[in-house]
Structure formats: C-alpha cells, structure tokens
C-alpha positions as CSV (number, residue, x, y, z in Angstrom):
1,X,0.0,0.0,0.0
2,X,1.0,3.8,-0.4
3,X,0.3,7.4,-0.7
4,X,1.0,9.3,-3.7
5,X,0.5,12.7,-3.5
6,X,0.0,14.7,-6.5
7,X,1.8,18.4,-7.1
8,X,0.4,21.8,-7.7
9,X,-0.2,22.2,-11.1
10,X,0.5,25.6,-12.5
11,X,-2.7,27.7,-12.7
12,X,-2.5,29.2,-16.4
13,X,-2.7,33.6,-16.2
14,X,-3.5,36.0,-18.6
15,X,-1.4,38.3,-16.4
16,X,1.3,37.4,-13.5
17,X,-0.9,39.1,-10.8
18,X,-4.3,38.5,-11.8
19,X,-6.2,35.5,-10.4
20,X,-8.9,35.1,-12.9
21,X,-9.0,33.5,-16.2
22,X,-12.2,30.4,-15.6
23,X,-11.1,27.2,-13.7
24,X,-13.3,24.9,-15.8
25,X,-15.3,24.7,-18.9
26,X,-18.6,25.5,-18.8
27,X,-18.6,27.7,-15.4
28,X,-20.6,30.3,-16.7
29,X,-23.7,27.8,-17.2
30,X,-23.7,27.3,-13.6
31,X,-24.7,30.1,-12.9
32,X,-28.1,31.4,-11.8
33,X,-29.4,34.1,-13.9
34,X,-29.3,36.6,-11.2
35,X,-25.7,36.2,-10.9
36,X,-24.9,36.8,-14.7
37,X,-26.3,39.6,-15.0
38,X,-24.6,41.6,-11.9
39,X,-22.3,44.5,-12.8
40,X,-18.7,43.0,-12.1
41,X,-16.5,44.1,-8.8
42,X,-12.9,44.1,-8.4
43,X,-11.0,43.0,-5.0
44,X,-7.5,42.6,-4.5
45,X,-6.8,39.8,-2.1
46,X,-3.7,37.9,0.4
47,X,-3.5,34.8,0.6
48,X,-0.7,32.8,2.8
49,X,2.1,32.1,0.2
50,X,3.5,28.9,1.9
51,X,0.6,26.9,2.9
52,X,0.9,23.7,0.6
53,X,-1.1,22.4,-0.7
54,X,-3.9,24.8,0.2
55,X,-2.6,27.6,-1.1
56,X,1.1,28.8,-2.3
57,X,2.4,31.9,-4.4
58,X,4.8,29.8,-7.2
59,X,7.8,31.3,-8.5
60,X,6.0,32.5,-11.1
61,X,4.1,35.2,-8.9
62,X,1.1,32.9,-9.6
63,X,-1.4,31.9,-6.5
64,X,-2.2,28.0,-6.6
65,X,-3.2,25.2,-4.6
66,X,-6.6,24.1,-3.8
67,X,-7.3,27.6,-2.0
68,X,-6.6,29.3,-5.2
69,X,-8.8,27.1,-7.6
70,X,-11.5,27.4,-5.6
71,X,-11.1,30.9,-5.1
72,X,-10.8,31.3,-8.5
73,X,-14.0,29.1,-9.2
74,X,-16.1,31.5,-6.4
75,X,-15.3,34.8,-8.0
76,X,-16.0,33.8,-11.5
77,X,-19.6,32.8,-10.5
78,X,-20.1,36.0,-8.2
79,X,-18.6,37.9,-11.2
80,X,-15.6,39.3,-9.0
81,X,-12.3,39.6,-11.0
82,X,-9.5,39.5,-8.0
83,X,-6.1,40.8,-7.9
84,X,-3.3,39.2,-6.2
85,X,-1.5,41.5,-3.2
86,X,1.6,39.6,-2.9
87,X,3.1,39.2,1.0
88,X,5.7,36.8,2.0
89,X,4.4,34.7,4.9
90,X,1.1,34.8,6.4
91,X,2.0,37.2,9.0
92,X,2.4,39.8,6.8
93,X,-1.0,39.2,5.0
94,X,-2.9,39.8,8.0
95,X,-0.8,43.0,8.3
96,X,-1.5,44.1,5.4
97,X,-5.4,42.8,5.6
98,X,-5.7,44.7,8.7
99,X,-4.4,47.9,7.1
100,X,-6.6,47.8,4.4
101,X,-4.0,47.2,1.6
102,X,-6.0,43.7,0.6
103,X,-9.9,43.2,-0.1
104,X,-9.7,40.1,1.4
105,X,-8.2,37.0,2.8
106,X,-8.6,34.1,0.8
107,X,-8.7,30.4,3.4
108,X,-9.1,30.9,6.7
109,X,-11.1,29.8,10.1
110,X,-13.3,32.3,11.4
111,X,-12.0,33.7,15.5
112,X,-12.9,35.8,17.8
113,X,-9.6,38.4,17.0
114,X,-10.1,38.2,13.4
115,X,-14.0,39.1,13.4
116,X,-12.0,43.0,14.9
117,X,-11.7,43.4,11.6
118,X,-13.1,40.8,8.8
119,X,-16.6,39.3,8.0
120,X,-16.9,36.0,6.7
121,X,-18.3,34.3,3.9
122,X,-20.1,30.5,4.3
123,X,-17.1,27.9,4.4
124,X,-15.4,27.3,0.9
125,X,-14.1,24.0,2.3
126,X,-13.9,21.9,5.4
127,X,-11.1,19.9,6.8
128,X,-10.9,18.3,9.7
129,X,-7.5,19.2,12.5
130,X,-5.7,16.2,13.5
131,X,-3.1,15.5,15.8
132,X,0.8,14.5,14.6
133,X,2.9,13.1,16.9
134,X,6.0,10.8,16.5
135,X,5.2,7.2,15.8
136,X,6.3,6.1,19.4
137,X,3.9,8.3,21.2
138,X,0.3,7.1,22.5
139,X,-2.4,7.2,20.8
140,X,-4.8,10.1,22.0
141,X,-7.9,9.6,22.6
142,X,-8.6,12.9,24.7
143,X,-6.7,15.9,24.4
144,X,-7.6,17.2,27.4
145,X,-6.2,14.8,29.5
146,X,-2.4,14.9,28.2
147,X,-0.5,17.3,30.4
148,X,3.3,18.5,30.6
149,X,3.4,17.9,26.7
150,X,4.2,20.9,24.2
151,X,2.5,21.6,21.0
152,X,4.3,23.0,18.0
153,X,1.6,25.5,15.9
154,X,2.0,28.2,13.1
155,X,2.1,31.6,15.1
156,X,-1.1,33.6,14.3
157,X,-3.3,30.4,13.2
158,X,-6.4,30.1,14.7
159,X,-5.4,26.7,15.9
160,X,-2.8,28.7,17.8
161,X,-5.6,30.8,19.3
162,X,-8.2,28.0,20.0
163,X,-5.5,25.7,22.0
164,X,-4.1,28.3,24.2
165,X,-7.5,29.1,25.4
166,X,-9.2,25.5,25.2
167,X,-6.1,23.1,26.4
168,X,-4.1,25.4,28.9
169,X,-2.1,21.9,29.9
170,X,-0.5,22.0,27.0
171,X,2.9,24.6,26.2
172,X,2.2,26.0,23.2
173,X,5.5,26.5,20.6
174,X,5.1,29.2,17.9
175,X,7.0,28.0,14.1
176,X,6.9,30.5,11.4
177,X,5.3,27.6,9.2
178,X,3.6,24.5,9.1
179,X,6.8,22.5,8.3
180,X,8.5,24.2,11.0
181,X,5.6,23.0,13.1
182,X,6.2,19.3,11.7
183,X,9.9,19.9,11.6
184,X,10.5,20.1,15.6
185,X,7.9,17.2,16.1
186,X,10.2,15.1,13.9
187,X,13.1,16.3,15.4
188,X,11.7,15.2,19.1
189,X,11.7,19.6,20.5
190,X,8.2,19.3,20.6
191,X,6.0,16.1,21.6
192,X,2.7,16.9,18.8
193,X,1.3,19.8,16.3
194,X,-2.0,20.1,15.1
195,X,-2.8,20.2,11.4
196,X,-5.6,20.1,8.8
197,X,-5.8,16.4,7.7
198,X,-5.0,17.2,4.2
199,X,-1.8,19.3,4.9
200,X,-0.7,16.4,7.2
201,X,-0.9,13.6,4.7
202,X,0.7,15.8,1.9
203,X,3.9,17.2,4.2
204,X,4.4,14.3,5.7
205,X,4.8,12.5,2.5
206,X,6.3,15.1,1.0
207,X,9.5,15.7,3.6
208,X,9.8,12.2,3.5
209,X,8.8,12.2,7.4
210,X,8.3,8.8,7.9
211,X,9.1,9.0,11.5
212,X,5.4,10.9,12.3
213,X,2.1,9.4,12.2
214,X,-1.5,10.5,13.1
215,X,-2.4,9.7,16.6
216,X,-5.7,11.7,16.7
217,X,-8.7,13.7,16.4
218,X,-10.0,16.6,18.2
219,X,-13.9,16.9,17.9
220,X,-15.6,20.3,16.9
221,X,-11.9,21.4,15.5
222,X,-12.6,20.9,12.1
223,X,-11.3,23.9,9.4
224,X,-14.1,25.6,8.5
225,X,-12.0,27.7,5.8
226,X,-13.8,30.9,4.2
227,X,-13.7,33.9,2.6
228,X,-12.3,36.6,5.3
229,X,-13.4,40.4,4.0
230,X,-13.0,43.5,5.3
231,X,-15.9,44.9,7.3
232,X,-16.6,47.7,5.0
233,X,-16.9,45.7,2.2
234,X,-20.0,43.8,3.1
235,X,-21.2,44.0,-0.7
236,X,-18.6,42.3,-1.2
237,X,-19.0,40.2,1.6
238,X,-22.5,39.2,0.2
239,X,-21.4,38.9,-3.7
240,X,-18.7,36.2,-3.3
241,X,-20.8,34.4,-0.6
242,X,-23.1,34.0,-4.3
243,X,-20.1,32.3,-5.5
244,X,-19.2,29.9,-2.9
245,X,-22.6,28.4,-3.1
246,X,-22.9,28.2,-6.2
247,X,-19.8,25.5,-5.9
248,X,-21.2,22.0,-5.7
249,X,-19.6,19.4,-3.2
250,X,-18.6,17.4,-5.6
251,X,-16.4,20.2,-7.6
252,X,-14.8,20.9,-4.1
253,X,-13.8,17.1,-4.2
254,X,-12.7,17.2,-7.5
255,X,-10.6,20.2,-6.7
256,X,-9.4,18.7,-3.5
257,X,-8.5,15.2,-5.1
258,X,-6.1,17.1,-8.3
259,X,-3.8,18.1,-5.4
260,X,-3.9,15.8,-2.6
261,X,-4.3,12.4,-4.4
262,X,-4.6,9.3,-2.3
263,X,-4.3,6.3,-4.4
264,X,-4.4,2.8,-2.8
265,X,-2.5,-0.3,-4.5
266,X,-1.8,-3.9,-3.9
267,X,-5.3,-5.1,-3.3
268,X,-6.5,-1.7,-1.0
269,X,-10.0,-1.6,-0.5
270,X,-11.3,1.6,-2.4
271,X,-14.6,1.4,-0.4
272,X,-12.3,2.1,2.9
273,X,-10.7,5.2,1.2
274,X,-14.2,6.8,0.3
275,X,-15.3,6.6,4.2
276,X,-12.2,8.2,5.4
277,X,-13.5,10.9,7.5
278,X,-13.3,11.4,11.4
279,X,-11.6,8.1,13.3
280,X,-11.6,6.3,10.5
281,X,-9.4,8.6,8.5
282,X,-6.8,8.8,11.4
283,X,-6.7,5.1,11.9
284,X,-6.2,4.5,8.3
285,X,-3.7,6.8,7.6
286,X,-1.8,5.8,10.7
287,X,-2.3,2.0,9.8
288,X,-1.3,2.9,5.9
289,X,2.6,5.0,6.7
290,X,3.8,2.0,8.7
291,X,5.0,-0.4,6.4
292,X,7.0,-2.9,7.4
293,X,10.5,-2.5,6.9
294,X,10.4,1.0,7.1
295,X,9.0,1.3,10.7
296,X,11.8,-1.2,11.6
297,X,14.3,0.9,10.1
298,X,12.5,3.9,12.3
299,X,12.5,1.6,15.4
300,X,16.2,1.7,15.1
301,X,17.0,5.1,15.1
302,X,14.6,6.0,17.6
303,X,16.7,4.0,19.9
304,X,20.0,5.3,18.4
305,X,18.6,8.9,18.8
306,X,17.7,8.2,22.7
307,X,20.8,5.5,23.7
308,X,24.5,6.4,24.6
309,X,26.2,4.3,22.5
310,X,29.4,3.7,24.3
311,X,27.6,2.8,27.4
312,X,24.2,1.7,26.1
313,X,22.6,3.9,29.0
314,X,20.2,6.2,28.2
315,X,21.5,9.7,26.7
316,X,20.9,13.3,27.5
317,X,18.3,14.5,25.0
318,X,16.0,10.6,26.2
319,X,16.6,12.3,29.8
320,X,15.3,15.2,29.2
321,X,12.0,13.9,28.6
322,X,11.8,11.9,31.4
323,X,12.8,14.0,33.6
324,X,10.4,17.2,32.9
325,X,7.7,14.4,33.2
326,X,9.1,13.1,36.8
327,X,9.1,16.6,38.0
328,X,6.1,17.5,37.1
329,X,4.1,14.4,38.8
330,X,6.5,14.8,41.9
331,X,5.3,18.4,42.3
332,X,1.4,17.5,41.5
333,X,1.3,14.7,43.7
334,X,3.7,15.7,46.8
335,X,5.8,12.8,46.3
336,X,9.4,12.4,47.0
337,X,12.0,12.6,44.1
338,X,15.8,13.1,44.2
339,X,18.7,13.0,41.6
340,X,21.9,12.0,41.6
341,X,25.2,13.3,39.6
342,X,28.1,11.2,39.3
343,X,31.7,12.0,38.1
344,X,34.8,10.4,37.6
345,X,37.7,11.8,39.6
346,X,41.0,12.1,37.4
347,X,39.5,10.6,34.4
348,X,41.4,13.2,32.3
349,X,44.5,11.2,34.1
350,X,43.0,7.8,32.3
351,X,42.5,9.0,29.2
352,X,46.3,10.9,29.1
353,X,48.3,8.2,30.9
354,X,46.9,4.9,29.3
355,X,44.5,6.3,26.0
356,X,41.2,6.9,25.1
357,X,40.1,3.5,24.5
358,X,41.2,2.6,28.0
359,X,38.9,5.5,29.1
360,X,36.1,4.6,26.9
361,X,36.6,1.0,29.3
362,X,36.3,2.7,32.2
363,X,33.2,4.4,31.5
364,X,31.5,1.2,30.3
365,X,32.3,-0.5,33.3
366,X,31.0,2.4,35.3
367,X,27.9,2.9,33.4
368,X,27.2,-1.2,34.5
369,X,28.3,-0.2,38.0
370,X,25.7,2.4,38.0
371,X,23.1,0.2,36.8
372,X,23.6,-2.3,38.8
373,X,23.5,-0.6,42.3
374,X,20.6,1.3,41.4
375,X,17.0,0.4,42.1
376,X,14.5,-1.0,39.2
377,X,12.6,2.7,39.1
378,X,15.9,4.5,38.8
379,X,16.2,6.1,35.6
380,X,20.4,5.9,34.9
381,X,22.0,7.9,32.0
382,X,25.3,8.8,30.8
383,X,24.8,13.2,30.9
384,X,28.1,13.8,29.3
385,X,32.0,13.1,29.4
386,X,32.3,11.4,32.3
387,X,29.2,12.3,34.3
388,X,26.1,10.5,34.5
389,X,22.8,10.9,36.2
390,X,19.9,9.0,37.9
391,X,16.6,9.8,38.5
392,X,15.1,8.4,41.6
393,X,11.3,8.4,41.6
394,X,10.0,8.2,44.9
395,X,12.9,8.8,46.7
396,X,13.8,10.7,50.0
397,X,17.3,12.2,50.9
398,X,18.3,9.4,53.1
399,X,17.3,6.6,50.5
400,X,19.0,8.7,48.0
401,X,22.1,9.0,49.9
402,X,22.1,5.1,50.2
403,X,21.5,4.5,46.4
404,X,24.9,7.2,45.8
405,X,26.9,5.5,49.0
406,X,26.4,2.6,47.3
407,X,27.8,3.3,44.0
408,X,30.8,5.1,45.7
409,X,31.7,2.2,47.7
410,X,31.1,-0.5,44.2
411,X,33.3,1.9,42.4
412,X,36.4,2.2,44.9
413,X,36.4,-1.3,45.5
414,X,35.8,-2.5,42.1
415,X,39.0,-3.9,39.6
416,X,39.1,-1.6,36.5
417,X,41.3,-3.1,33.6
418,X,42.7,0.5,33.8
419,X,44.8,-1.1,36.9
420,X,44.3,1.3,39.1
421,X,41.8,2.7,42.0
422,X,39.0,4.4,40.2
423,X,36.9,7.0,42.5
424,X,33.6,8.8,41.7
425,X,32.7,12.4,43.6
426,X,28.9,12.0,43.8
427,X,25.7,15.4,44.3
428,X,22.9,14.3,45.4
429,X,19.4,16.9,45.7
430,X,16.1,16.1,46.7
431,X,13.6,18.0,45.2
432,X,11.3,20.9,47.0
433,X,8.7,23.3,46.6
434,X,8.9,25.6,43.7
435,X,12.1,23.1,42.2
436,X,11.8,22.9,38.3
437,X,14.6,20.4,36.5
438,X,17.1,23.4,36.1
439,X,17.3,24.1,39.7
440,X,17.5,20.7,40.8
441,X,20.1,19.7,38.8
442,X,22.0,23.3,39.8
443,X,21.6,22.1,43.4
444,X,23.2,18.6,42.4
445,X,26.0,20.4,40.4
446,X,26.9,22.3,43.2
447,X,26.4,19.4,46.1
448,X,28.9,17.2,43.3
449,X,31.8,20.2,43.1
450,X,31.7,20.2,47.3
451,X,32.4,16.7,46.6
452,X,35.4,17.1,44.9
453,X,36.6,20.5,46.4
454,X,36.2,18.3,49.8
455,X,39.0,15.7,48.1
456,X,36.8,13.6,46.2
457,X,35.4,9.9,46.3
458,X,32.9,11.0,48.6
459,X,29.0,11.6,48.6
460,X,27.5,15.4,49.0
461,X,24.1,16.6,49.2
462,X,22.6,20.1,48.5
C-alpha cells in the first residue's frame, strides 16, 4: 500500500498578478441568472504564500493550490475579478489585511480576533484538524487529558488561538510555518502539532517524514476555511458568498482530489478510502505509513537517537523527557524525588596516561556499575564526558544518599582493567517546593563540586 500525492499544477494567467482566467469549462452555465447579469467588482486579495497544498504563491508570482482554484472558481460565478497582493508569509498578510491594503483573505477559520476586523463568507471547504505526533507516542484519545506535553503550531493560526484558550495543559510553541511545526515534532523539541488532515498527509509525505504518524482527532476542531473580507466591504461580503454556493460538493472534491491524491495499490479496498473521515481517517492513515521494513528501520533510530552508544545507557536528550515528566508528577502529587550526579575523579589522568580507549573502558564498566546498584525505578544515563545521572522516583534524601553511597563504595572497591583505584565524587538533591529540572540539577551540580573540592570519592548533598 501507499500514498501518492499529487503536485500543484501551474494555474494558467493571462497576467502574472491576476487571479482570474475560468477554472473549468462550462462555469458560466452554472450560474443562476441573477448572478450573470450583476455589474462585475474588483477585489484585490492575500492569501498565505506557503501553505501547501492549500494555497502557495509559485515562482512565477502565480497563487495556486486548492485555495486558489477554488477561489478562482467563487469569484468567477459571483462575477468578481480578484487581484493578487503579494506578502511573503502569512503574518504579513494579516498586516496588510488589517491595514486595508487587501480586499480580502482568501482560506481561513473564522476567531474571535479576526471578526476586529473581517466578516466572513459560508465555508469554501472543510477539513478536519488532527493531531501528529511521533510514531512512538500514544495514541490520543482525549486531548484534554495529556498534560506536561508541548504543541508546535503556526504563530497567528487560529489553531494557535483555540488551543491556548481550550487546552491550557499543553505549552504551546510558535514555528513560522507549518513544516517548521512538523519539523520540531520530527526532530523530538516538541511532543505533537496540530494540522488540517489534508496538509498532514501531503507534508508528511512530501518531507519524507516517515518518523510521524497521526495519533488523533479533536472533535468540533474541524477547518471551516472561508472567505475573510473586510468589514466595509459587506457587498462584497454578500457577492462572493453568491459564489461559494454556487460551488457543488462534488467540484470541491474534484478540486481537492487534483492536489492531494490518495491512491491505494496492492489489493486496498477503495470502499475504505471513500469513508475516510473522522476516526476512520486517522486510523487509516496511521495503519497505511507504517510499512513494514520501514518502521523497523524507524524503530532503530529511535533508539540510536535516545541511547548512549558507548555505554548503552540512556542519553541526554531521552533524559530530558523523562525528567520534565518526573518533576512535574512529583510536584502534583507531593511525592518524593531526588537526583543523583556522578563524576569520575581524574579521568582526564585515564584518558592521558593509558588512552582513550582505556577510558572509553572505564566508563563502560562504570555505566554497568551504575546500573547495577541502582533500584529498578531508577532512571540511569550517561549526561556527558564522564558524568552520569539518575533519576530516583520516589525517593527521600536518606534513601538517595544510600543509592549514591552505594555506587561510591562499588566503584572504589571495584577492579578496573585501567589497573588502578577508580573513584567517583557524587551530588545528590532532593527535590522541593517551587524546584523545576534546572534548579535541581544546579543544586546537584553544586552538592557534586563540594564533593570534589572536599578531596573527592565521597558523597554530597545540596
């Protein structure tokens, strides 16, 4: 099975700026005879130049996408001719919109902060919003109940706007685009974005993303995309909302379909495609990316891209995750929670006196040290060089003092092939009311340095 995705193709313009020649034969007969005979009007409009495949401006200076055709197919039956007022992102086209420089904005969901200074035609199209996460995240069932998770969204989208007000548990990330948005999801700096369906499947497929998947819908946050006008231009407000109805559900398909093509092979069942819509689109999709090999491939690197791989521990940026997570249900719950930094004392004398792959030995045999003296909830990692760090759910000072006594006393008394005594200084910090990850581990840093300022090989807590 697989996704092909069809590309814009190149509207054809009597002039570089000007948005109208017809979009298909035989428009004109569809429309009523009260629309044909109305005097024409003349609008310039903005539209969002990077918003594939909605909407983009080519290189050409031409607007296309399936914003554009329909747009195009709209004015013609309202009898509006429409001028393009080039912008270069879509935060300059609501500048411009709000100055008055453009008509009108051509795709967009209808909010509270843009009714200040637009009205709104009927919806040209509707999309639903789903959720994109990386393929080893949960499924979500209920947005609502995710917390200490961030969410990577366009700045100014209204999906920006709805979120911050509707899911305050979630930290909401601003990109300057959508594949910014899908960019830092990929690249594991944020946990999920939400997009329109449509612009999911095609940049997914598109940048080759293979690593994302859909892993849910949020009800009643469908894209209702219209016609945004300014408010003195309620005529034509009124004319173009002619248009849009004018444009049967099917031609919206048909429109839809040229750029965003999903075609099954290999046996698919075409009856499952025609019923994707709500659940049973994301489950689809999600079922339909994952082929075989590849998410194997995927599964790899996922583990590369969290694992150490001289110790086999896990690595910084895998911490990281865990330990904003920890925190967070320590704090909520008033439970107890410690850390504990570890580093090797002289291990600059190692590497120097007997060679880097001596000192690569060394840290193995420490990382299984660490491991092994820990408890089953302890969460060990190699944090750089020659530190490591443990997370210690549940965990009180004195408890936590044992777990990092422990190590110490292993690690002196241990055999290393580097043939001689190898000592660890050890911080330890517990955390307390107010404590975010930074502070505790500043508090660990500092208890480890009293450590070794005090001679080293011994255990300190801050």
């Amino acid at each position: 099975m697989g996704i092909r995705l069809r590309t814009f193709q190149s509207a054809a313009a009597k002039a570089a700026l000007v948005l109208l020649p017809p979009l298909l034969a035989g428009t004109a007969a569809a429309q009523d005879t009260e629309t044909a005979i109305l005097p024409r009007m003349t609008a310039t409009v903005c539209v969002d130049p990077d918003w594939a495949p909605y909407e983009i401006i080519n290189d050409q200076g031409e607007h296309e996408g399936i914003a554009a055709d329909l747009l195009r197919l709209a004015a013609e039956r309202s009898n509006v001719t429409l001028t393009l007022h080039p912008t270069k992102d879509w935060g300059e086209s609501l500048t411009a919109s709000r100055a008055g420089q453009c008509d009108l904005l051509s795709f967009l969901n209808q909010t509270s902060q843009r009714e200040a200074w637009l009205i709104f035609t009927d919806p040209v199209f509707v999309d639903p919003n789903v959720l994109v996460t990386r393929e080893e995240h949960p499924f979500i069932p209920d947005l609502a109940a995710v917390a200490g998770e961030t969410i990577a969204l366009p700045k100014g989208s209204a999906i920006e706007e709805w979120v911050r007000v509707q899911f305050p548990n979630l930290t909401v990330v601003t990109t300057e685009s959508e594949a910014e948005a899908f960019a830092m999801v990929s690249r594991q700096t944020a946990d999920m974005t939400m997009r329109s369906l449509i612009v999911a499947v095609y940049t997914i497929k598109k940048k080759g993303w293979f690593n994302l998947k859909i892993a849910g819908q949020v009800p009643g946050y469908e894209n209702h995309l219209r016609i945004g006008v300014r408010k003195d231009k309620k005529g034509l407000r009124d004319r173009l909302n002619m248009g849009v109805r004018a444009v049967s559900e099917t031609e919206r398909q048909t429109i839809a379909n040229k750029h965003v093509s999903i075609v099954a092979q290999m046996g698919v069942d075409y009856a499952l495609i025609g019923r994707i819509v709500g659940l049973f689109a994301v489950i689809f999709l999600t079922n339909l990316f994952w082929i075989g090999k590849l998410r194997q491939a995927n599964q790899k690197l996922r583990i590369l891209a969290r694992t150490d791989s001289l110790t086999g521990l896990a690595n910084r940026a895998a911490l990281n995750d865990r330990f904003l997570v920890e925190v967070e249900r320590a704090t909520r719950y008033g439970r107890p929670f410690s850390i504990i930094m570890i580093d090797v004392d002289h291990f600059k004398a190692i590497n120097d006196d007997l060679g880097h792959l001596m000192g690569d030995r060394t840290l193995i045999t420490m990382a299984g040290l660490a491991k092994a003296n820990s408890r089953g909830p302890d969460i060990v990692s190699r944090w750089g060089g020659e530190e490591f760090l443990i997370l210690c759910p549940e965990t009180d000072q004195p408890q936590a003092e044992g777990v990092a006594e422990r190590i110490r006393q292993t690690v002196r008394e241990h055999p290393f092939e580097a043939g001689r005594r190898v000592t660890v200084s050890v911080g330890v910090a517990v955390l307390r009311p107010g404590d975010d990850p930074d502070s505790l581990l500043h508090r660990a840093d500092v208890a480890l340095y009293r450590a070794k300022n005090e001679g080293r090989d011994r255990v300190r807590v801050y």
